[in-house]
C-alpha positions as CSV (number, residue, x, y, z in Angstrom):
1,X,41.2,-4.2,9.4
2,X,41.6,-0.5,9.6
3,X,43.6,-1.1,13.1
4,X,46.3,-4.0,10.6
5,X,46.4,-1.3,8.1
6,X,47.2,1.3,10.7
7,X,50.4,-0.8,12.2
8,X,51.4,-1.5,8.5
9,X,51.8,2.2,8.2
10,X,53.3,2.9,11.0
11,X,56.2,0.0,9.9
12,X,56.4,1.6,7.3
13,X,57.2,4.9,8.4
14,X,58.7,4.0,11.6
15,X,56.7,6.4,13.8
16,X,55.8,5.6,17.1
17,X,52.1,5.1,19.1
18,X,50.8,8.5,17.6
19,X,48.6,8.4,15.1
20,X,47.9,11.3,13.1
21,X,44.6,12.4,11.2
22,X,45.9,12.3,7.8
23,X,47.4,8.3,8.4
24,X,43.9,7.0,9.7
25,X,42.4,8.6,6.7
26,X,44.8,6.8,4.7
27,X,43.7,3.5,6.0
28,X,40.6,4.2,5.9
29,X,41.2,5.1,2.3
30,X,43.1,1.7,2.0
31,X,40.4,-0.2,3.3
32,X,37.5,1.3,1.2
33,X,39.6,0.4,-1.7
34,X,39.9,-2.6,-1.1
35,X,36.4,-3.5,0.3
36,X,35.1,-2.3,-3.1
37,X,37.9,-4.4,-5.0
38,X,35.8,-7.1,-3.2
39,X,32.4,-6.0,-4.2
40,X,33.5,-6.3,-7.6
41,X,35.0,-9.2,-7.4
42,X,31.9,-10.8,-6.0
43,X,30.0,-9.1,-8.2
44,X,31.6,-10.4,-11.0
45,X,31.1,-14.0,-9.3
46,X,27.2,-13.5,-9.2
47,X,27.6,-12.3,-12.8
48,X,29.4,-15.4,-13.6
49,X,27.1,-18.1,-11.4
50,X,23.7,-16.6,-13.0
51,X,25.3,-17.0,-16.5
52,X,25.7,-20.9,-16.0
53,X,22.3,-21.0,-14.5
54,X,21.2,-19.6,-17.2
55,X,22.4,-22.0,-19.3
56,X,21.8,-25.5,-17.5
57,X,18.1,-23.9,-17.9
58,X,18.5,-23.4,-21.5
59,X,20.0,-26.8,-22.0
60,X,17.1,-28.1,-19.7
61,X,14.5,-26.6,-21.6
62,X,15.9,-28.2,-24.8
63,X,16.1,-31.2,-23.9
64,X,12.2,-31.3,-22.3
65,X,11.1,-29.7,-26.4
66,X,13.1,-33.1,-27.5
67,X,11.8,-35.6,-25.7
68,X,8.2,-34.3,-25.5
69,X,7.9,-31.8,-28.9
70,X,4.0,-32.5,-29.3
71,X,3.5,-31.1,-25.4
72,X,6.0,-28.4,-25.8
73,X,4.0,-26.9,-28.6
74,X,1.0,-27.4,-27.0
75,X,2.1,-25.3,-24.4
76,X,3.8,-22.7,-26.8
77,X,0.4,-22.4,-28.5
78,X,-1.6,-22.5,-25.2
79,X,1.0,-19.7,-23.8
80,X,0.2,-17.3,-26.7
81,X,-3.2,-17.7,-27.0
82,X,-3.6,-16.5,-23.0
83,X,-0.8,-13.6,-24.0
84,X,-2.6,-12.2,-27.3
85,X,-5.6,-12.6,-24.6
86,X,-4.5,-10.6,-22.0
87,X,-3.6,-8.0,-24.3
């Protein structure tokens, strides 16, 4: 990537096979940006995946409490008698 952005400078510019410190530090620069635009972006993905997870296991739970609402509070009851317990 760093070799691409390298050619794209020197089209740019028009110079020839030398490469000077100062343009490999610029596409080195170039590709760190845009390396971390990534990140972000798959960041924001992750963000965005765990969110809907989140929610088909909300949805879930709701709809086990509906169908069986004498075992889910069982459970609830069972749940904080073993957490006032442990405490």
């Amino acid at each position: 990537m760093v070799d691409i952005a390298l050619a794209s400078v020197r089209e740019h510019t028009d110079m020839s096979a030398s490469v000077t410190s100062d343009e490999e530090l610029a596409a080195l620069r170039a590709e760190v940006n845009r390396l971390s635009e990534n990140v972000v972006e798959i960041g924001s993905a992750s963000v965005r995946v765990l969110r809907a997870r989140g929610e088909d296991m909300l949805e879930d739970a709701r709809d086990r409490i509906k169908a069986q609402p004498v075992k889910a509070v069982a459970l609830a009851v069972l749940a904080g008698f073993l957490f006032g317990a442990v405490r």
